[in-house]
Structures are given as C-alpha cells and as structure tokens.
Backbone as ProteinMPNN parsed JSONL, in Angstrom:
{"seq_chain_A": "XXXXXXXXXXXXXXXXXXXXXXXXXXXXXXXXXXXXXXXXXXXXXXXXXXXXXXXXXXXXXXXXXXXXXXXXXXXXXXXXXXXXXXXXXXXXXXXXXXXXXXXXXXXXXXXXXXXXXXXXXXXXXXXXXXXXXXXXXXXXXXXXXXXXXX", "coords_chain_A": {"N_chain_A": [[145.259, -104.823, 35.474], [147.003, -107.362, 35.578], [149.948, -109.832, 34.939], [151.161, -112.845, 34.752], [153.409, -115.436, 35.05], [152.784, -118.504, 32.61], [152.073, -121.867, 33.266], [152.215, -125.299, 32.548], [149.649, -126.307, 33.312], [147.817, -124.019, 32.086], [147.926, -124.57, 29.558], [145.628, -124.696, 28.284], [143.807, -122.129, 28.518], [145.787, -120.392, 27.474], [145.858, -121.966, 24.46], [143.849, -121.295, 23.896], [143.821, -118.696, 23.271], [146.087, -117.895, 22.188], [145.7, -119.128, 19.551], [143.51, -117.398, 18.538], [144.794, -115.503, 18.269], [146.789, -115.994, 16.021], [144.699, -116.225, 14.296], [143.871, -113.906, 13.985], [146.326, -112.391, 12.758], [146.874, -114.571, 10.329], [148.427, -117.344, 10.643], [148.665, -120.186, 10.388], [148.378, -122.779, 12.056], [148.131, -126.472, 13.249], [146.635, -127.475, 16.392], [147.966, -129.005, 17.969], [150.378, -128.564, 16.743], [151.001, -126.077, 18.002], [150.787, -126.66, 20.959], [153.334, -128.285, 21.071], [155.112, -126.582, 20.403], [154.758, -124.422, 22.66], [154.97, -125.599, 24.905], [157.721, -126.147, 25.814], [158.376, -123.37, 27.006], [156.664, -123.634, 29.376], [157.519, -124.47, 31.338], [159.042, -124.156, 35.024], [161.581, -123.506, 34.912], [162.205, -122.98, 32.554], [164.847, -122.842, 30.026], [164.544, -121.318, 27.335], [163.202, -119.13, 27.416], [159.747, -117.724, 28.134], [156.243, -117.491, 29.272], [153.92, -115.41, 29.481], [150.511, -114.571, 30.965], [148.16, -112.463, 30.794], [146.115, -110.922, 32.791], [142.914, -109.571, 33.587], [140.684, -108.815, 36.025], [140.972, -111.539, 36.737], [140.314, -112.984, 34.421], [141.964, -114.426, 31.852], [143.031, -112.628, 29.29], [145.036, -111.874, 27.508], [147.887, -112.528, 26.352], [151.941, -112.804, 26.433], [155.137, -113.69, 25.097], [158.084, -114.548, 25.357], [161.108, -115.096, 24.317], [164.405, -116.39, 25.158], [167.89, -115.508, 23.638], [170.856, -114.671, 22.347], [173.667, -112.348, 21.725], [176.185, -111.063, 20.793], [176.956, -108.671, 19.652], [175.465, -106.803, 20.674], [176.669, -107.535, 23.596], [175.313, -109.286, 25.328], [172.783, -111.229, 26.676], [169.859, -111.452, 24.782], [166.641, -110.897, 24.219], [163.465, -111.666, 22.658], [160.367, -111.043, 21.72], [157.94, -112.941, 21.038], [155.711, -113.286, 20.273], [152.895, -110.899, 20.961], [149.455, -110.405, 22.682], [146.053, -109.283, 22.611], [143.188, -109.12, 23.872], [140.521, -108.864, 21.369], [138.366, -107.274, 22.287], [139.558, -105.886, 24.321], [140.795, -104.234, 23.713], [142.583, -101.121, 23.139], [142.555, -99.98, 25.818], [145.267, -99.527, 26.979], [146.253, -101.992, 27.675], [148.295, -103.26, 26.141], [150.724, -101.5, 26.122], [151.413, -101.621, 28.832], [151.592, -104.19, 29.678], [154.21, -104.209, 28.095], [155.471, -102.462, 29.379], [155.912, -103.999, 31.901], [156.93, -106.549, 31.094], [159.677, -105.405, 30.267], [160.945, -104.967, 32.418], [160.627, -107.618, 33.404], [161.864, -108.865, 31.844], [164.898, -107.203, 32.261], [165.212, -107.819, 34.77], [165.938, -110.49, 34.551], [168.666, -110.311, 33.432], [168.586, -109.565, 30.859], [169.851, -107.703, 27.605], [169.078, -106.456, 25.897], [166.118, -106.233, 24.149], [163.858, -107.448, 21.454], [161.327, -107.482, 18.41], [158.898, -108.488, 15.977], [156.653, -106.386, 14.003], [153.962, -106.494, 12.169], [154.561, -105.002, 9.269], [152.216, -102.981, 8.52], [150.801, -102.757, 10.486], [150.058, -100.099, 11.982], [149.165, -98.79, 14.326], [150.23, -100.823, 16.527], [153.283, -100.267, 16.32], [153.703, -97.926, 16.107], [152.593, -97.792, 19.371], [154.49, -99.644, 19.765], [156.936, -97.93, 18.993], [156.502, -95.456, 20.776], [157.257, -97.203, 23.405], [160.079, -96.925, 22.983], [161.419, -98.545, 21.199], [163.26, -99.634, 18.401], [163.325, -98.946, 14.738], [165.604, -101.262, 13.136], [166.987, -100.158, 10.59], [169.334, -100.59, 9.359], [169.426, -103.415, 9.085], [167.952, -106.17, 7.817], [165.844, -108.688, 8.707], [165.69, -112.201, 8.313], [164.642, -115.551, 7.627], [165.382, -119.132, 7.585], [163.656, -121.931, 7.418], [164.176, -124.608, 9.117], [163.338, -128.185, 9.221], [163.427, -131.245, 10.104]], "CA_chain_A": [[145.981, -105.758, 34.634], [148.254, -108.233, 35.809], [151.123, -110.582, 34.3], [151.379, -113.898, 35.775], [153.754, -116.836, 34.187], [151.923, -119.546, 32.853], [152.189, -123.15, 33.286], [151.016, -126.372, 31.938], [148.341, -126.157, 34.213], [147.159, -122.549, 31.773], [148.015, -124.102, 28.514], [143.877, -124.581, 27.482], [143.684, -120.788, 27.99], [146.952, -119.869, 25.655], [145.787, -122.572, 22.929], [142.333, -120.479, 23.318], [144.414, -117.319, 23.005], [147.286, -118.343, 20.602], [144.88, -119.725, 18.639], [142.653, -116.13, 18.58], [146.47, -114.358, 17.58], [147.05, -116.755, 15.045], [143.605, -116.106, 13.206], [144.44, -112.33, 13.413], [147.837, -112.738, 11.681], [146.948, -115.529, 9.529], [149.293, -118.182, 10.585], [148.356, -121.63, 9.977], [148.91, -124.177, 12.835], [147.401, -127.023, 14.316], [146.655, -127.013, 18.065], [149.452, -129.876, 18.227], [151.814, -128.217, 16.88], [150.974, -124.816, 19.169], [151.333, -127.325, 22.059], [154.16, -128.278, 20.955], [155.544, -125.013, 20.446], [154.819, -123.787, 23.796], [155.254, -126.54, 26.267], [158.943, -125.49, 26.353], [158.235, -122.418, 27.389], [155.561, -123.465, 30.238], [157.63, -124.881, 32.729], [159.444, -123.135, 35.846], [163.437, -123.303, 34.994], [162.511, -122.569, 31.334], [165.945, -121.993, 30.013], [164.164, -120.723, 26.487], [162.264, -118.02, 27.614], [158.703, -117.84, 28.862], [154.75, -117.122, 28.657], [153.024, -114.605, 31.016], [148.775, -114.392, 30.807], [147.372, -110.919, 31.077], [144.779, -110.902, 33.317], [142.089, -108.399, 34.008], [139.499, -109.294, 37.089], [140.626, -112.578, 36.871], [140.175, -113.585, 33.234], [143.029, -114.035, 30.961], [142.307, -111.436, 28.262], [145.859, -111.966, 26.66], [149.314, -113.369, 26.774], [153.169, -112.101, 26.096], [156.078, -115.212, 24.794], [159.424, -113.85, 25.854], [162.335, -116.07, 23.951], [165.805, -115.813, 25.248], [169.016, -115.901, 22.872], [172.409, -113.72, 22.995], [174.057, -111.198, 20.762], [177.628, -110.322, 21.16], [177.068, -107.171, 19.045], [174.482, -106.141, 22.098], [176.93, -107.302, 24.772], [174.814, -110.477, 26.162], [171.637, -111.915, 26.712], [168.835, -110.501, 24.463], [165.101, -111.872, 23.964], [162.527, -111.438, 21.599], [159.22, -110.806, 22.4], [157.738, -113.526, 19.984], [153.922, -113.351, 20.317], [152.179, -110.47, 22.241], [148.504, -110.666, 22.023], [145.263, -108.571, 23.724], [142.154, -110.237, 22.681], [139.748, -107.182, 20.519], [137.357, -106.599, 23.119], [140.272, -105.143, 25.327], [142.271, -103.354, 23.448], [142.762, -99.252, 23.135], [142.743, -99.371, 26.983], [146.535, -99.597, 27.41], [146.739, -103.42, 28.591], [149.245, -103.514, 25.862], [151.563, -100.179, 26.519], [151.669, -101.795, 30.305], [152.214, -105.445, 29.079], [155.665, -103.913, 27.301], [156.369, -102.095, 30.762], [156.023, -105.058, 32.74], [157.627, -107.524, 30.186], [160.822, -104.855, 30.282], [160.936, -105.351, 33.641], [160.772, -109.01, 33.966], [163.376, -109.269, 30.975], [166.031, -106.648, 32.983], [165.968, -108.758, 36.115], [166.727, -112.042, 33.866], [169.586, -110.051, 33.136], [168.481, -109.454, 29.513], [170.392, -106.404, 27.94], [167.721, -105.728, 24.424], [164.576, -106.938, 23.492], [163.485, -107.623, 19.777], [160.284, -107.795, 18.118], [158.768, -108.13, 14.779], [155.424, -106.097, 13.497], [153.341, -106.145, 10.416], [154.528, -103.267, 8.534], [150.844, -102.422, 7.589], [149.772, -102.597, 11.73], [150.466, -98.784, 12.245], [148.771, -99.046, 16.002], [151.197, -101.676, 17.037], [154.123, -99.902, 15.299], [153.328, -96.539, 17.243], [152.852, -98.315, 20.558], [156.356, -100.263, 19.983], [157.426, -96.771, 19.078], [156.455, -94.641, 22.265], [157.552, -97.877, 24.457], [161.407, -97.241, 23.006], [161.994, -100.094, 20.262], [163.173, -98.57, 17.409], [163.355, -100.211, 13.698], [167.103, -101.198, 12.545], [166.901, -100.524, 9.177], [170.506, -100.904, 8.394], [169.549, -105.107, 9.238], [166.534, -106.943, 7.533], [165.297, -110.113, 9.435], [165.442, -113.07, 7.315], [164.146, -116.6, 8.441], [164.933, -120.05, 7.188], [162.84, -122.851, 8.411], [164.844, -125.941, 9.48], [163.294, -129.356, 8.961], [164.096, -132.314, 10.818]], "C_chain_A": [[147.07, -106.418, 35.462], [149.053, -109.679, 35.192], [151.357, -111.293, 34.924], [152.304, -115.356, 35.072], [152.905, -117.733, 34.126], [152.897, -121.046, 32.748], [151.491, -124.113, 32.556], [149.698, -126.365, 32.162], [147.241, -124.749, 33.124], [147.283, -122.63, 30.052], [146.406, -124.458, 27.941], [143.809, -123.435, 27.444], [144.746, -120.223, 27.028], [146.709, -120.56, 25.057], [144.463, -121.277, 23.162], [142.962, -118.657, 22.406], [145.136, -117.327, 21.747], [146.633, -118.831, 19.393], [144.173, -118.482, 17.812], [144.084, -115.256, 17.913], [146.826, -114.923, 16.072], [146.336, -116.608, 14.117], [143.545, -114.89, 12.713], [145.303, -112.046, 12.64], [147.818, -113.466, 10.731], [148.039, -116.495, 9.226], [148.353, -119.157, 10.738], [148.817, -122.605, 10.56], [147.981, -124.911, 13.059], [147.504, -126.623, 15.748], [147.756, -127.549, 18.539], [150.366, -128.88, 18.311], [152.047, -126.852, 17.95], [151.138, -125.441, 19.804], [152.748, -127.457, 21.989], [155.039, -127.013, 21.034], [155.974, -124.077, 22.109], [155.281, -124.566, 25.13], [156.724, -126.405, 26.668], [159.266, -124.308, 27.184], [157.419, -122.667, 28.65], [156.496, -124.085, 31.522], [158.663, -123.958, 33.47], [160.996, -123.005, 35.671], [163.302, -123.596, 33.689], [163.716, -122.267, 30.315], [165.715, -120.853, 28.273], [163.68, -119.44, 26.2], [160.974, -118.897, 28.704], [157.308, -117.525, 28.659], [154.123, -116.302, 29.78], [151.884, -114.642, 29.958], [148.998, -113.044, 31.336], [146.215, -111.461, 31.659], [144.052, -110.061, 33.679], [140.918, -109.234, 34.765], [139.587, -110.701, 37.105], [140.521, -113.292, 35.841], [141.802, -113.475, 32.348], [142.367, -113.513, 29.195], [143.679, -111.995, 27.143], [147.172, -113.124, 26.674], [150.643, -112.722, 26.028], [154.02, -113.27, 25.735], [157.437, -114.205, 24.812], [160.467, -114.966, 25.455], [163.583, -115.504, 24.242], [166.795, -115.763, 24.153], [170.244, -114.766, 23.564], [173.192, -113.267, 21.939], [175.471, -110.484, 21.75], [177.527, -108.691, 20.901], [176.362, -105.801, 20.46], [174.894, -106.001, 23.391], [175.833, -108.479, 25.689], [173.323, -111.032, 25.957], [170.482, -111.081, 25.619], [167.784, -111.534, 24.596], [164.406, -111.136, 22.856], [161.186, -111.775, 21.991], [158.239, -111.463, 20.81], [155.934, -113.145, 19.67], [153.49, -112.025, 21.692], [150.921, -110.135, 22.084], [147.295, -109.886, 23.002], [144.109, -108.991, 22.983], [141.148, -108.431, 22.442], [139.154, -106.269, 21.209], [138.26, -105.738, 24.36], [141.063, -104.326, 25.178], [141.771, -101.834, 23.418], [142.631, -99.066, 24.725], [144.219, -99.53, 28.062], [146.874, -100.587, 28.061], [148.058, -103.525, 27.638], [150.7, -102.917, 25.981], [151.397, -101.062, 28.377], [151.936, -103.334, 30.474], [153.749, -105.136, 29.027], [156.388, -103.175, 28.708], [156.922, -103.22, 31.552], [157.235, -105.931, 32.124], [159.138, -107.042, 30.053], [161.155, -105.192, 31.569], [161.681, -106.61, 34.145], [162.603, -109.405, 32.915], [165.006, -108.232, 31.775], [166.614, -107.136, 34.231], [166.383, -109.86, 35.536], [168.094, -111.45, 33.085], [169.389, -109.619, 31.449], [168.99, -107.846, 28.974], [169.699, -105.604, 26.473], [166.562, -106.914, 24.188], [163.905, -106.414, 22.294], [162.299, -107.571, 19.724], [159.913, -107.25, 16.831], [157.18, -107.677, 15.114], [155.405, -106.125, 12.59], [153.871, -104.69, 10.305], [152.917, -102.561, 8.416], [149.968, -102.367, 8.897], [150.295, -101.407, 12.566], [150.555, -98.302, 13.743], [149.807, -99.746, 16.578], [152.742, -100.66, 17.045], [154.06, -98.911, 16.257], [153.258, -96.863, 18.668], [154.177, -98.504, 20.459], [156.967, -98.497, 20.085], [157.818, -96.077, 20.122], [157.369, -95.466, 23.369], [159.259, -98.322, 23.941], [161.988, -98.082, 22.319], [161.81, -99.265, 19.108], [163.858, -99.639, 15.959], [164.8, -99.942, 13.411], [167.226, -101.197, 11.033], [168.146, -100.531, 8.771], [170.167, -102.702, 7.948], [168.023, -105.272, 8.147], [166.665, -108.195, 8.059], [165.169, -111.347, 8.162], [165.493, -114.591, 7.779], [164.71, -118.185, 7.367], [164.973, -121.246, 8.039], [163.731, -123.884, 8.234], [163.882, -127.368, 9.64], [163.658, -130.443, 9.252], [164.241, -133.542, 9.253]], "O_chain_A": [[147.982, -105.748, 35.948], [148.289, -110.638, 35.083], [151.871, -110.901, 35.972], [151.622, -116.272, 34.611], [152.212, -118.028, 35.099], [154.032, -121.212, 32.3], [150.404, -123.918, 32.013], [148.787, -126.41, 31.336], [146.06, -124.58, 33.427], [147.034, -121.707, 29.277], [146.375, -124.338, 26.717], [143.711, -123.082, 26.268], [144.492, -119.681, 25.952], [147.486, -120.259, 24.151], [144.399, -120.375, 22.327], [142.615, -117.938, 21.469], [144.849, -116.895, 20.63], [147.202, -118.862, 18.301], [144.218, -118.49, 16.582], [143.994, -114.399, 17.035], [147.1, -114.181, 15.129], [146.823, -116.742, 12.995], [143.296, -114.581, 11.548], [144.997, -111.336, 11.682], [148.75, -113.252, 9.957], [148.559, -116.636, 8.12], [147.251, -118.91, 11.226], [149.577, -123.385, 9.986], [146.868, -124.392, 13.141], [148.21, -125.733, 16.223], [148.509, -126.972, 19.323], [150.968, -128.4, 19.272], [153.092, -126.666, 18.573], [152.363, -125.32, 19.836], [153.432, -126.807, 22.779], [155.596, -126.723, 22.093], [156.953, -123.437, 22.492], [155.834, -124.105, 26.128], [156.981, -126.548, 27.863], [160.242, -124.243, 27.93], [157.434, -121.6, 29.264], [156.008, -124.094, 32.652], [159.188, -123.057, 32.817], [161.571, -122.269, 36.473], [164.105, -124.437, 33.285], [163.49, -121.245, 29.667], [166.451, -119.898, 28.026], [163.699, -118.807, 25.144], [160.995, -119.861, 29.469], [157.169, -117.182, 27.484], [153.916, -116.744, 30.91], [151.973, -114.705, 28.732], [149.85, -112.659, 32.136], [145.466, -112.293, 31.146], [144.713, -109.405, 34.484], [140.317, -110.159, 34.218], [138.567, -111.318, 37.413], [140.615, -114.49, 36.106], [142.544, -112.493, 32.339], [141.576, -113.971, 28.37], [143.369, -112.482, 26.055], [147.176, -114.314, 26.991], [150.403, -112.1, 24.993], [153.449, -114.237, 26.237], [157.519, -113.158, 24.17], [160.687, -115.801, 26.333], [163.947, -114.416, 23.796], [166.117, -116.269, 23.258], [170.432, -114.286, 24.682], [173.349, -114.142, 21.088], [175.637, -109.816, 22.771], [177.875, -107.769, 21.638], [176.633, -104.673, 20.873], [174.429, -105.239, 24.239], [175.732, -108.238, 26.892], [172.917, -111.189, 24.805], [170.385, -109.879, 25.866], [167.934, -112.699, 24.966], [164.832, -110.129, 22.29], [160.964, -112.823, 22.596], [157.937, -110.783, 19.83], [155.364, -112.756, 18.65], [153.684, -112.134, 22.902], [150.878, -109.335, 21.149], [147.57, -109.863, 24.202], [144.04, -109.179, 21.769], [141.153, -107.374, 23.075], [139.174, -105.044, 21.092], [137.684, -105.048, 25.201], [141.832, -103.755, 25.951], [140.612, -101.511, 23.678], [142.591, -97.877, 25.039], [144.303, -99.612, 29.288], [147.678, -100.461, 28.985], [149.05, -103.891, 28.268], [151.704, -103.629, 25.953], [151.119, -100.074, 29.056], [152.537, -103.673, 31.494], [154.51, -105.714, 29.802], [157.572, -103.305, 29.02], [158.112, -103.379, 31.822], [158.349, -105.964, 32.647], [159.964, -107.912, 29.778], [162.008, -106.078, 31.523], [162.686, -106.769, 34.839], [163.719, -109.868, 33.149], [166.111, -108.77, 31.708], [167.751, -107.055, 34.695], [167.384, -110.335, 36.073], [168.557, -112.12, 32.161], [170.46, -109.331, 30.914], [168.682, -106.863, 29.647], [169.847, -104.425, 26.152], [166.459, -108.138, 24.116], [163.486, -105.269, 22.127], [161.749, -107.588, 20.825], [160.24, -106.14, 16.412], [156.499, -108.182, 16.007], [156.365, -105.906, 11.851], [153.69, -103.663, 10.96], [152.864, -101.357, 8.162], [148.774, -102.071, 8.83], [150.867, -101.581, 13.642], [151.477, -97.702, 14.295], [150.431, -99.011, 17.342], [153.153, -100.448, 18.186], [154.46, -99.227, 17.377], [153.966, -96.112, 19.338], [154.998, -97.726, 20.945], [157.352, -97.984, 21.135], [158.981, -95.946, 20.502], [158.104, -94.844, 24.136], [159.78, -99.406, 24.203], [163.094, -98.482, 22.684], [160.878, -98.533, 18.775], [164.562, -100.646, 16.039], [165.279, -98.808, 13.397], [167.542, -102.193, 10.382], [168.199, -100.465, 7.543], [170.506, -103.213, 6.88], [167.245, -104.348, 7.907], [167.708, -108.803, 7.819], [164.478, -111.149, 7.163], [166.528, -114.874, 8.383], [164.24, -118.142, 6.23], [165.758, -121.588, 8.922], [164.099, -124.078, 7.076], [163.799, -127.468, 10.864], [164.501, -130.826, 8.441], [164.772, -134.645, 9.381]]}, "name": "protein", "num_of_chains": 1, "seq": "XXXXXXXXXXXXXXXXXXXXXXXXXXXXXXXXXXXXXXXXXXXXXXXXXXXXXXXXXXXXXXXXXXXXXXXXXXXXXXXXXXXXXXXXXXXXXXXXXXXXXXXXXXXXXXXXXXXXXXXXXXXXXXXXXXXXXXXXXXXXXXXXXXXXXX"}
C-alpha cells in the first residue's frame, strides 16, 4: 500500500472513487459539484488540506481528504479527515488501519495537533478500526452542520 498526494492530473480516478464512496453513504452529488469540491484540495500549496490515493501494485484502490482548520481549545492546527474510502474488493486487509497510520503521520509533520472524523453510528467496522487507531468519541460535544448558501 502506498499514499501518494493527488493532483489535477488524478482527479478522473477520485471522481471514479468519490463517486464509489458517495453511493456507499448515500450522498447525492453531481460529478460537477465533486469537482468542484475537490479541485481545492488538488493542488501543491493547498492551504485547505489535501487528497492522498491509496495505491496497491499500482492501481488506486482508494483515497483519504485531509481538511485543515484550528481549535484553540486543542492548542492549534487540527484537521478532519473528511472522506476516507477503500473500494469493497480491498477491504478487511488492513489498507485502511495503515491509511490512518500514514495519514497521522503526514498530518504531525504539517504541524497538525488532533485529527477529527465523523462515522455512521450503525458502521460498527469503521467505528472499531477508528477505535484501535486512538480517536475516541466526544460525547460531551454533538457535531451539528448548517449549510451556507451563496
């Protein structure tokens, strides 16, 4: 397995991918707007975050979306690990438990000092991975979203 940033040049394989995550979860985009979405993220002095491909032999099997922000309460930089995705045929062989190594990694040299992430309550596998790999649920907080609208 290896973790490689992607570029413009890689976004036909993340729409193929993001697209494949999206149908699992049941979110509802066009491809536009996934372009949209990501093309911030694809270039090399990103200041948003970022997109690494999983690759195995050469194929990209998956992909990770790493968003920056910053949290006083935390003491500085955090991210959020928005999308992390292993396509079906690859999973239970720990690309994702070594994804979350790597991805700690890359986020501790960008100076990052916590990393977030939401799961389905009801995706127990996921939930148990996050678990073992040290991310632990805040249940004093609940997450609560509202969408902004130009």
């Amino acid at each position: 397995m290896e973790l490689v940033r992607a570029t413009q040049n890689d976004l036909q394989d993340l729409l193929n991918l993001v697209r494949a995550y999206h149908a699992f979860e049941n979110i509802e985009r066009s491809d536009e707007e996934r372009t949209q979405a990501l093309l911030p993220l694809l270039s090399d002095n990103a200041r948003e975050g970022g997109v690494w491909l999983v690759h195995e032999s050469g194929q990209a099997i998956g992909y990770i979306a790493l968003c920056f922000g910053y949290s006083i309460e935390l003491g500085g930089r955090d991210a959020f690990i928005d999308e992390l995705f292993v396509a079906e045929s690859h999973r239970g062989h720990g690309i994702g438990s070594a994804v979350l190594d790597a991805i700690k990694e890359i986020a501790r040299e960008s100076g990052i000092r916590a990393l977030h992430l939401e799961v389905a309550r009801n995706n127990a596998r996921a939930r148990s991975i996050y678990a073992t790999k040290g991310f632990e649920s805040r249940d004093k907080y609940h997450l609560m979203t509202r969408m902004l609208r130009g």
